[in-house]
C-alpha positions as CSV (number, residue, x, y, z in Angstrom):
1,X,0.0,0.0,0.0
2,X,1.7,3.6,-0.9
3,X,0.4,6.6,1.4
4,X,-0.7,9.6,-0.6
5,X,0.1,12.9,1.2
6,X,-0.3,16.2,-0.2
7,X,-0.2,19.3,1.5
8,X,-0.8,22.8,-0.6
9,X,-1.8,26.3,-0.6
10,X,-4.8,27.9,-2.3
11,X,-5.2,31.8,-2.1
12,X,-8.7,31.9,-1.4
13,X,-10.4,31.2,1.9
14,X,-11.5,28.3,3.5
15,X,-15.0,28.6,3.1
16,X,-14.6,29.6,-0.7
17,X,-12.5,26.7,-1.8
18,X,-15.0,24.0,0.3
19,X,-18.0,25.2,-1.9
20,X,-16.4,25.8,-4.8
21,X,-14.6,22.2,-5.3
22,X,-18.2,20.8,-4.2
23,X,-20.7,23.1,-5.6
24,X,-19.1,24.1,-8.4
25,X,-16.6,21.2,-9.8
26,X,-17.8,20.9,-13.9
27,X,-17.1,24.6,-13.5
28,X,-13.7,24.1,-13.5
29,X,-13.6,21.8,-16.4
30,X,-11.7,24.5,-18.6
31,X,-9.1,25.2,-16.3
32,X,-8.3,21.1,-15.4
33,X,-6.1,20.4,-18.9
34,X,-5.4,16.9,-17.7
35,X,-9.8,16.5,-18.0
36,X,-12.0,15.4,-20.7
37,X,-15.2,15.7,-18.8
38,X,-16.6,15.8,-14.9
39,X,-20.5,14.2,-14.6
40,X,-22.1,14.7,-11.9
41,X,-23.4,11.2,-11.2
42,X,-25.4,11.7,-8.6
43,X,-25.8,14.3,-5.4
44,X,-27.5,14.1,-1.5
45,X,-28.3,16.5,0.8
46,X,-27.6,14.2,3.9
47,X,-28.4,16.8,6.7
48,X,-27.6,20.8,7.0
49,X,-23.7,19.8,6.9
50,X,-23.4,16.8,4.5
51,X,-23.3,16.5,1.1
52,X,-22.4,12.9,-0.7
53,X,-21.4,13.9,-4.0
54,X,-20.1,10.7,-6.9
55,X,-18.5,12.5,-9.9
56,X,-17.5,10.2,-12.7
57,X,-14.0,11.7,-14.6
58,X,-12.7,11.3,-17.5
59,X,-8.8,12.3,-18.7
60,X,-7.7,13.5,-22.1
61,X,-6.7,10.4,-23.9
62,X,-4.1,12.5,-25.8
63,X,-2.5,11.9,-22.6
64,X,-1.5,8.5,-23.1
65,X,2.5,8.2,-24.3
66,X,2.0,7.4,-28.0
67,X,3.7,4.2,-27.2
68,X,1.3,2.7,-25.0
69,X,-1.9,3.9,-27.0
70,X,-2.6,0.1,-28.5
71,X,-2.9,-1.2,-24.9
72,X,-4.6,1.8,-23.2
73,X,-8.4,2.7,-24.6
74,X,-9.7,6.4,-23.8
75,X,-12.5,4.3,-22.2
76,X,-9.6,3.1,-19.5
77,X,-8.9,6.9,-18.6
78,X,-12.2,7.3,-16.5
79,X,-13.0,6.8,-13.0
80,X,-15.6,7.3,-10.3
81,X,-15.0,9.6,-7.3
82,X,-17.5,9.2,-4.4
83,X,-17.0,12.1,-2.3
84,X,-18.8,13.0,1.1
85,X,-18.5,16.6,2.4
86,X,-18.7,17.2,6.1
87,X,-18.7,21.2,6.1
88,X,-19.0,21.1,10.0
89,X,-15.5,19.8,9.9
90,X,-14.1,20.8,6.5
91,X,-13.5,17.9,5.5
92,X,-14.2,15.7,2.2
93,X,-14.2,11.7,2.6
94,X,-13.3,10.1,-0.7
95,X,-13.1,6.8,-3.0
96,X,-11.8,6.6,-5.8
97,X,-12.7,3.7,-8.0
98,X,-10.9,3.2,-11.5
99,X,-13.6,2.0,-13.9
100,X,-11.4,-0.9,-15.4
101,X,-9.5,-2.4,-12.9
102,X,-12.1,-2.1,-10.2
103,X,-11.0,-5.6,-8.5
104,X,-7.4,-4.8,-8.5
105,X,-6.9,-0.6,-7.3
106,X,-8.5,0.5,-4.2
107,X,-7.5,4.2,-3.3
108,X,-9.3,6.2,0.1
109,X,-8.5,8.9,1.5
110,X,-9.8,12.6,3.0
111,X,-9.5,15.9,1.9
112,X,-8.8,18.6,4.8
113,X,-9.9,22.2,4.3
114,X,-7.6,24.4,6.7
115,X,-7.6,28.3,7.0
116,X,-4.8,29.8,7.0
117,X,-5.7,33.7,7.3
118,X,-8.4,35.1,5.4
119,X,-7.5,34.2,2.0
120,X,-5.7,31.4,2.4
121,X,-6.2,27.9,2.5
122,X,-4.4,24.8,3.2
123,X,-5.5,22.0,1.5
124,X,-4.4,18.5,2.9
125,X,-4.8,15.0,0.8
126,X,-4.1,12.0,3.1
127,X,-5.0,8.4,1.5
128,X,-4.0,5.5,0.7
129,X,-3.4,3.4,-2.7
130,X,-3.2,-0.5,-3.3
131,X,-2.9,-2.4,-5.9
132,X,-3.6,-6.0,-6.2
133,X,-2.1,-7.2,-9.3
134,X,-2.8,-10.6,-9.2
135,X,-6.4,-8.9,-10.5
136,X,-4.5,-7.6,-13.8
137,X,-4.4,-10.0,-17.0
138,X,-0.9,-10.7,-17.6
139,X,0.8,-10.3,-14.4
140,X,2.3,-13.4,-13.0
141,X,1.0,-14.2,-9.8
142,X,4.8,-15.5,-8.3
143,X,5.7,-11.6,-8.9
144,X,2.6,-9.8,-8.1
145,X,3.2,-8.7,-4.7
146,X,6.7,-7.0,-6.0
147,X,4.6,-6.0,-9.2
148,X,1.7,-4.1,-6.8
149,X,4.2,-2.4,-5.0
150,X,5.8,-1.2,-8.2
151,X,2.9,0.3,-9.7
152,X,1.5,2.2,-6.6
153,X,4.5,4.2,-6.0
154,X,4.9,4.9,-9.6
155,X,0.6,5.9,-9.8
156,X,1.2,7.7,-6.4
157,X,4.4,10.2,-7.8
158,X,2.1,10.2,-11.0
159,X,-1.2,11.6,-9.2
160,X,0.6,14.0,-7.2
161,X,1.0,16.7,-9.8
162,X,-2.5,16.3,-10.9
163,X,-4.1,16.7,-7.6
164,X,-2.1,19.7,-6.8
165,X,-2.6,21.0,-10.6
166,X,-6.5,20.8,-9.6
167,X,-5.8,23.9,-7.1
168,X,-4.2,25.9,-9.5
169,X,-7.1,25.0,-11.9
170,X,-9.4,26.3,-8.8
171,X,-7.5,29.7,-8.6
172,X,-7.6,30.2,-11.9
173,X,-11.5,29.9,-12.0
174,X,-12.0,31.8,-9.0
175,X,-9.8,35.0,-10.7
């Protein structure tokens, strides 16, 4: 299992960056390069301070190396993000699930919402990744353990730009 942690700063408040990235997500869509499309799958008003949002995402295929593009469809670049908001804590719950490979990557984590003055905000990503390749065609199963770890430290250091790229994509909505 890799750890994902992920602190960074967004200069907008607290309250601003909560709604926004909850409210407001498809909004963004021109800012995020890295995504095709955000659908709003489906949305719950639990009580006055929860909200259980699942998004379903989509990347740019053109993102795939132009080696790899035989093995990995544009329908492989999509996953659902099941997402519940606790604004009495500012805090977002989330699970990721990747559309093809469903049986082999579970990733969890939460999303902390911190002020940090009155235009500032820290955001913190804490989670976890595993990979179970003995659920991906192809891999041996004498090596999958070694394999597993492999790939979630490689999709870990992959994801960590992206998720930080999403703030900037925030700020640049919010200007």
């Amino acid at each position: 299992m890799a750890a994902i942690d992920i602190k960074d700063e967004v200069a907008h408040s607290r309250e601003k960056v909560f709604m926004t990235f909850r409210d407001e997500l498809t909004e963004l869509l021109p800012h995020l390069p890295d995504v095709k499309d955000i659908e709003v799958k489906d949305r719950n008003q639990v009580d006055e301070d929860t909200v259980e949002v699942v998004n379903l995402w989509k990347a740019e295929a053109e993102e795939i190396p132009r080696i790899a593009r035989p093995f990995i469809k544009p329908e492989m670049l999509e996953w659902t993000d099941t997402a519940t908001w606790r604004q009495d804590s500012w805090k977002c719950d989330w699970v990721i699930e990747v559309g093809f490979l469903s049986d082999a990557v579970t990733c969890k984590g939460t999303t902390s919402y911190l002020a940090k003055g009155e235009d500032k905000t820290e955001v913190q990503i804490t989670g976890s990744l595993e990979v179970d390749a003995r659920q991906i065609p192809g891999v041996p199963r004498l090596g999958a353990g070694k394999i597993g770890n492999v790939i979630e430290g490689f999709v870990v250091r992959l994801i960590t730009p992206n998720l930080t790229n999403i703030n900037r994509g925030l700020e640049r909505y919010l200007k």
